[in-house]
N, C-alpha and C positions, 0 to 999 in steps of 0.2 A: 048426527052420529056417523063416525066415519065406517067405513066399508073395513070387513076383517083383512082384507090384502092391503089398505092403505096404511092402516094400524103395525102391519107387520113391517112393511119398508119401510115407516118410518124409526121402528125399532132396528132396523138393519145398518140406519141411516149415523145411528148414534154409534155404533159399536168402532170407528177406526178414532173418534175421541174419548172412548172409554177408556182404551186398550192405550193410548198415549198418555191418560191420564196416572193409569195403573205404572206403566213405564217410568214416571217422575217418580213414584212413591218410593220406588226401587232402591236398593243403595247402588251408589257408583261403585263401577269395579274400575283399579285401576288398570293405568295403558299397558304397566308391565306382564298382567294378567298372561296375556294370549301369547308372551315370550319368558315363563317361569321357567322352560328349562335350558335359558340361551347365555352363557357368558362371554366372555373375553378374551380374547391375548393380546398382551403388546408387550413390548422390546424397546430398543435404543429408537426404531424412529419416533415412539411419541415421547421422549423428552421431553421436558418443560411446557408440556402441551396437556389439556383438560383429558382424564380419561372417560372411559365411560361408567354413569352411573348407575349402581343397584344391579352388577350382575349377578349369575346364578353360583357363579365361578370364573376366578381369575387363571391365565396361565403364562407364565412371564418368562423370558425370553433371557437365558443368561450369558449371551455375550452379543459381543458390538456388530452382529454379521458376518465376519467370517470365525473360526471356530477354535481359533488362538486369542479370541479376547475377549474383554469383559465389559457388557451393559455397565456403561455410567449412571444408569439411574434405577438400578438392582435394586437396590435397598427400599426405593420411594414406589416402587412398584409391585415390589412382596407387601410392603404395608398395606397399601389399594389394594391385592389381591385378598388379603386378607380381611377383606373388610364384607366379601362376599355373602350372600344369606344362607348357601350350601342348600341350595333346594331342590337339587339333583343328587341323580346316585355319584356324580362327581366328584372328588376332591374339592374342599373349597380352592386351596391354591396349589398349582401343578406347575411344571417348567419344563420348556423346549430347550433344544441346544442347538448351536447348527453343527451339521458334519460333513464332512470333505475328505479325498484323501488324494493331496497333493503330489506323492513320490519326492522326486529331489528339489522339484521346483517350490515343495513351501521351504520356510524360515528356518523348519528344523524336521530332520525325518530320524528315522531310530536306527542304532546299528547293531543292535543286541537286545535279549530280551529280558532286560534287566531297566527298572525306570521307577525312579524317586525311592533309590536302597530296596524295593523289589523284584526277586525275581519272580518274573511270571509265567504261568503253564502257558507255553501257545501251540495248538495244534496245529500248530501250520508247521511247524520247527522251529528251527536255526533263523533269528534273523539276523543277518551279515550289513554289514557297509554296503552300500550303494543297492542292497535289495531291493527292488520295487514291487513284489510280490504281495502274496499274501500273507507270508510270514511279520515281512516289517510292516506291511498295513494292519495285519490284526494288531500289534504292537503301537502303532501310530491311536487306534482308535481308542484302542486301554490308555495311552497317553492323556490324550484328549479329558476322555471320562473321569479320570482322577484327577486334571486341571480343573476341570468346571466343579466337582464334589469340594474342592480343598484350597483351591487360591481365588477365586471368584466372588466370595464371599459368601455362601451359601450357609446357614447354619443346619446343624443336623440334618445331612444331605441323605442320607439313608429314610428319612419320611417323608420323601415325596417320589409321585409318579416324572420320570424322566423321556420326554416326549423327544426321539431322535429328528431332528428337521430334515429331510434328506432332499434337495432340490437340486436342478441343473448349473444355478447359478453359480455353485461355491464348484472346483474346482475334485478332477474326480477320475481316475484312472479310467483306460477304455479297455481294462480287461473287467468285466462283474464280478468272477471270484475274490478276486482281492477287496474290489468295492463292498462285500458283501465280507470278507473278512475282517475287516476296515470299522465294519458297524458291529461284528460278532463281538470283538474286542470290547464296543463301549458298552454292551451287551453285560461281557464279561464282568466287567469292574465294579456295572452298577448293582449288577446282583452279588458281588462280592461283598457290599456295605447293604443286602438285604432293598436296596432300591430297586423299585418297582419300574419298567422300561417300555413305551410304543415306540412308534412308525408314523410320523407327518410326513402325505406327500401326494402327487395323485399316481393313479394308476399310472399315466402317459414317463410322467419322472421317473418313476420306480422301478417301472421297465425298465428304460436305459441305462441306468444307471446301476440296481442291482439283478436287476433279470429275474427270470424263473427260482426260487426260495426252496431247496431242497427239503424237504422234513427232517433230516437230519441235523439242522440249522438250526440255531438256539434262537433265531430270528422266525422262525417257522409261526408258534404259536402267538405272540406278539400280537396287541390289538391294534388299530388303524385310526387313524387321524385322517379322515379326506378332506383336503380341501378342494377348490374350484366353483363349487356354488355360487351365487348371484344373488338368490334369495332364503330368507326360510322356508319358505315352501319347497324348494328345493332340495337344499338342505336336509329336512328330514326325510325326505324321497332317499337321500343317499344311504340312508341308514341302513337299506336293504342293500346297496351294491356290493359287490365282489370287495372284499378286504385286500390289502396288499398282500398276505403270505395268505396259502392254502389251509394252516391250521389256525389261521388268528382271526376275530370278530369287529366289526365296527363300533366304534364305542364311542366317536362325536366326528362331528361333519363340521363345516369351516361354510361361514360366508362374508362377503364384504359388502357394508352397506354406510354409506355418509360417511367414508373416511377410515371407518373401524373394523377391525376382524371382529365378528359375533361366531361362536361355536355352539350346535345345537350337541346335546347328550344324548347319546340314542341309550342310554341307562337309564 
């Protein structure tokens, strides 16, 4: 007869193949599990390239990179976005734009405030020939916004969230009031067709580019898009950072991992 302590470690002994066994019986959860509230964006670079599969939400990207043209593969990528499981408080399909505000050196700058048989209210004034102000940049960025709603391809532009991209790359006066009027403009327009409007960008960009965001700004209360991340776990770390404007919230973080932008929802 065994000894009461040997009887027990041997009952001790069985318990990490019990608990493995128990483990098999389990059902699989799948890989996507642990990333249900993570979707996508992509644009003109993945062209004719695989995108990614089973996101949570798509967000597509409607022009070619800079902010006078139009994603060649618009249409094939609102399809895949729409193909999304909506398993966040996100939108299934959302769309970025880029934005810039050239003055005389882009293709075309505004000389009045008047654009596509509209005349437009601009608080800024009078925009004149050769203004590089705020006047013709608020006007420049109402331009823009009603390109991207109306010759782009876009259908019924007024139901989707309009995610402003604001980065160093695109081209962008070195006064921030006008920068910053430049974005109120596409602000302007998209709330004129009831379109819903953020802010992509990181804090470091946003700074220089639109500076400190008055409250008086219709940019003010605007939610945030950070990107910069590295990982998920990061990522949802961001959820809590300081949003771009003072009255706006963080409502998805950005990371890149195997080639792909992944966006976590902090909704």
């Amino acid at each position: 007869m065994m000894s009461a302590t040997r009887s027990a470690l041997l009952k001790f002994r069985w318990l990490p193949a019990l608990a493995a066994a128990v483990l098999l019986m389990l059902p699989a959860v799948p890989a996507r599990a642990a990333s249900a509230g993570v979707g996508n964006d992509v644009s003109w670079p993945q062209c004719g390239k695989a995108l990614p599969k089973g996101p949570a939400f798509g967000i597509v990207g409607v022009n070619n990179g800079l902010a006078n043209t139009t994603n060649p593969c618009l249409a094939t990528e609102l399809t895949w976005a729409g193909s999304s499981s909506g398993t966040t408080g996100q939108p299934k399909v959302q769309l970025y734009v880029n934005t810039a505000n050239p003055g005389l050196a882009g293709s075309w700058w505004p000389t009045s405030n008047t654009y596509a048989g509209t005349k437009v209210f601009n608080p800024y004034g009078d925009c004149k020939a050769k203004d590089v102000g705020p006047a013709c940049s608020y006007m420049y960025g109402w331009a823009k916004a009603y390109d991207d709603a109306n010759i782009r391809g876009i259908s019924s532009p007024s139901s989707y969230t309009w995610w402003l991209d604001v980065e160093t790359g695109n081209s962008w006066s070195g006064d921030k009031v006008s920068n910053r009027a430049d974005l109120e403009g596409m602000v302007a327009f998209f709330g004129s067709i009831n379109a819903k409007t953020g802010i992509y960008s990181t804090a470091a960009q946003w700074s220089q580019i639109a500076g400190t965001v008055p409250s008086t700004s219709p940019l003010y209360t605007l939610p945030s898009w950070l990107a910069g991340a590295r990982t998920l776990t990061a990522a949802s770390r961001n959820c809590s950072s300081a949003a771009l404007t003072g009255g706006g919230k963080v409502s998805l973080t950005q990371y890149v991992s195997g080639g792909f932008d992944y966006d976590y929802s902090c909704i």
